[in-house]
C-alpha positions, 0 to 999 in steps of 0.5 A: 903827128909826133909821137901823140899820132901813129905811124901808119894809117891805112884805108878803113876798105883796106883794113876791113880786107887786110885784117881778120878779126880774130887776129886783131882781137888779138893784139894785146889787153888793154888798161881798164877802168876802175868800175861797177854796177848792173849794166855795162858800158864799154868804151874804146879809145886812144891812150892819151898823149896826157897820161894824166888825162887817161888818169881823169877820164878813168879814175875819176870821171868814168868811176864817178858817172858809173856810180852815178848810173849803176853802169860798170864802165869799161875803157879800153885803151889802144895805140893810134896805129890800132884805131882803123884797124880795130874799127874794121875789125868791130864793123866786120863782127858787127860786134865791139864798144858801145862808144869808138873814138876816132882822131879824124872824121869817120865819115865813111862809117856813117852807114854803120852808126847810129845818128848823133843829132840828138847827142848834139842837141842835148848838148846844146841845150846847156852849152850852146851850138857846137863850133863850126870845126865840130860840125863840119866834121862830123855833119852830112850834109846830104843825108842830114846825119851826125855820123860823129860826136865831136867834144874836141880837138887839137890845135896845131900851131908852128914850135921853132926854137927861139935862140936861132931864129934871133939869130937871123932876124925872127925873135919871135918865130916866122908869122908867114910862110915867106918868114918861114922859108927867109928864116930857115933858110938864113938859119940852116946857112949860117948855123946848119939847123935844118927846117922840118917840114914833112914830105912823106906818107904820113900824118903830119905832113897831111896836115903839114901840106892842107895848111900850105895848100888852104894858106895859098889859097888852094884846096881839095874841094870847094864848098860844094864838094866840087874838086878844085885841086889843080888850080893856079894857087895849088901850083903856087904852093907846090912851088913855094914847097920845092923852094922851101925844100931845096933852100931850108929842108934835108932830104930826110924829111921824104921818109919820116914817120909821124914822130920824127918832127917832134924827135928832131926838134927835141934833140936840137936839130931842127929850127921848126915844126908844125905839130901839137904842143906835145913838143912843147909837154914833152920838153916840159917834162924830159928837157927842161931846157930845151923847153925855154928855147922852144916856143909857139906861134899861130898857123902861118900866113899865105898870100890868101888866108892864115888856115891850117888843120886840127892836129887830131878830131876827136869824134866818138861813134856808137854803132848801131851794134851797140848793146847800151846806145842809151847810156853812151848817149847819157855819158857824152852828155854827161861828159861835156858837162865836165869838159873843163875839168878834161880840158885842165887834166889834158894840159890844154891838148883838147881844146873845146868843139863847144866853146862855153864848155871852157869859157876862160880859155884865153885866161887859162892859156895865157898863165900857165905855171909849166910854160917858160913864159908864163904865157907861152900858150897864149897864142892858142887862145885866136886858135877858132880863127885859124883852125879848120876841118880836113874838108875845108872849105867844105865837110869832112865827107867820106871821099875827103876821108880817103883821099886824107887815108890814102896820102893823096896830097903829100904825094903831090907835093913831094913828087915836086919837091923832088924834082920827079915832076912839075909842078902843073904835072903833079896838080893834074895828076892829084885831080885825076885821082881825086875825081877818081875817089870823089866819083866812087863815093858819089 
């Protein structure tokens, strides 16, 4: 995810075993907010990619709305590898945050929260019904229980560099995921930048291989819930990864960490990535020149659908342990009536899970000072059309949570890509551990 996502991403079951709570209390104090009042609310969330987002969201919003409420706000901030473990820990002690924010859908802690329904109708009495990217994500549709409040999430658009793929015939980047294996493979040929597309355990291939996978037609679910995963257009993708592999990719690819795509385009190695516009800020602010030569380009086409993941879910929680559930429900409220401000304040990151929230949006993207262009974010603006849920075509269940946790597909693809199995081979095998942790959530 680069260097925005964490390295590591246990199962929640396997933090709650592994990981004593008093061990990870333990790890480091976090930056707190400015804050007073009578009563508490205590808030844990990831530090920003933004650091001038954490500035908003502390110094202004949580300082202003605490006021407002005489609440002394409390905002604890923590790395992402920290999130899961942090939450087992919170859940173990049935003790912690009034609100916890999470950077995929929590699903598998539904027992453990409260049911943010009326959250979302508040909500959606000033701005409208929540996206469909929102809902999918935080909905069950068994129980009929929010588990989750989403207010946004990130785009996760394809970042190539300009200056080589004009050289082979794509001055405006590929738009299909035959482009993209014509080009890189021309490019690492004729001038030697690899393409970096990611094999291993980690979070950017996750969403690096759904997008794939969703693009050729293929998924983990249907919209049923039912497993679907060892289909024709599965071995299709699987396929057509083993040729991008061999043809356009190096062998690194199978033991990066979740920031190595965003390192290695940066340094000026790779053609392209999929990933967040952090590379794109990132260069803003470190590599002003790189920067111009790094553009942006919508989720690639496949011969089904042009599909890919968020790049992180924002959904925050309040547990039933909670000690104010009242003022955590007033502040989300309270906070998506300011979402255009943390829209502007993140530079774009978060994208809005309540569209009339920013209703400008296209023409904020589309003009942007730091970009060169101007207009170089304007492709986020169709982003609704192409970005999904981790469940697609169904919900964000607690099965689909695990099989995400546990790497289940980048293993798949990565067995074919190495030549370990066929591609029929590793389309069964992904079914039988799939089915496997679908019939223990059931």
């Amino acid at each position: 995810m680069a260097s925005d996502r964490g390295s590591s991403r246990w199962s929640r079951r396997q933090f709650v075993k592994a990981a004593g709570v008093g061990a990870l209390a333990a790890a480091g104090l976090p930056r707190r907010a400015r804050a007073q009042g009578g009563k508490t609310l205590k808030i844990i969330q990831w530090s920003h990619f933004v650091p001038g987002y954490d500035k908003w969201f502390d110094g202004t919003f949580c300082k202003q709305w605490g006021e407002k409420h005489g609440t002394r706000v409390i905002v604890d901030h923590i790395s992402i590898p920290e999130i899961n473990a942090r939450a087992a820990a919170e859940v173990s002690a049935q003790k912690g945050h009034d609100l916890f924010m999470f950077l995929s859908p929590p699903a598998a802690y539904e027992k453990q929260v409260i049911d943010h329904t009326e959250i979302y109708q508040q909500v959606e009495k000033r701005w409208g019904k929540v996206n469909d990217l929102g809902h999918k994500s935080t909905f069950n549709p068994k129980t009929r229980k929010y588990f989750a409040f989403a207010d946004s999430y990130v785009p996760d658009p394809g970042n190539y560099r300009q200056d080589l793929w004009s050289q082979v015939g794509f001055p405006h980047g590929p738009d299909t995921w035959e482009d993209l294996r014509k080009g890189a493979a021309a490019i690492k040929q004729k001038i030697g930048n690899p393409c970096g597309i990611g094999l291993s355990q980690e979070l950017d291939t996750n969403m690096a291989m759904r997008a794939l996978l969703w693009s050729f037609g293929g998924s983990v679910q249907d919209a049923e819930g039912r497993v679907v995963i060892n289909s024709p257009q599965t071995i299709q993708a699987l396929e057509f990864m083993r040729a991008l592999q061999k043809e356009a990719q190096t062998g690194e690819v199978f033991t990066w960490d979740p920031s190595s795509n965003n390192r290695g385009i940066l340094a000026g190695k790779l053609s392209f990535v999929l990933n967040a516009i952090s590379v794109t800020r990132t260069a803003e602010k470190e590599n002003p020149e790189m920067s111009k030569k790094i553009q942006i380009v919508p989720a690639l086409k496949g011969p089904v659908r042009r599909m890919a993941a968020e790049h992180v879910m924002d959904c925050y929680v309040i547990w039933k342990f909670a000690e104010n559930k009242d003022g955590a429900k007033q502040f989300l409220v309270d906070y998506l009536d300011a979402f255009g401000d943390a829209f502007k304040a993140s530079e774009f990151y978060n994208f809005p899970c309540f569209p009339k929230t920013v209703p400008d949006i296209a023409q904020q993207v589309a003009n942007d000072p730091k970009g060169v262009p101007p207009d170089k974010y304007k492709v986020l603006a169709g982003v609704t059309e192409w970005a999904t849920n981790v469940g697609y075509p169904g919900y964000a269940t607690a099965a689909v949570d695990e099989v995400f946790n546990t790497f289940v597909i980048p293993t798949m693809f990565a067995k074919v890509a190495r030549d370990e199995m066929p591609a029929r081979d590793a389309a069964k095998a992904a079914e039988a551990e799939v089915k496997r942790i679908f019939d223990k959530w059931k």
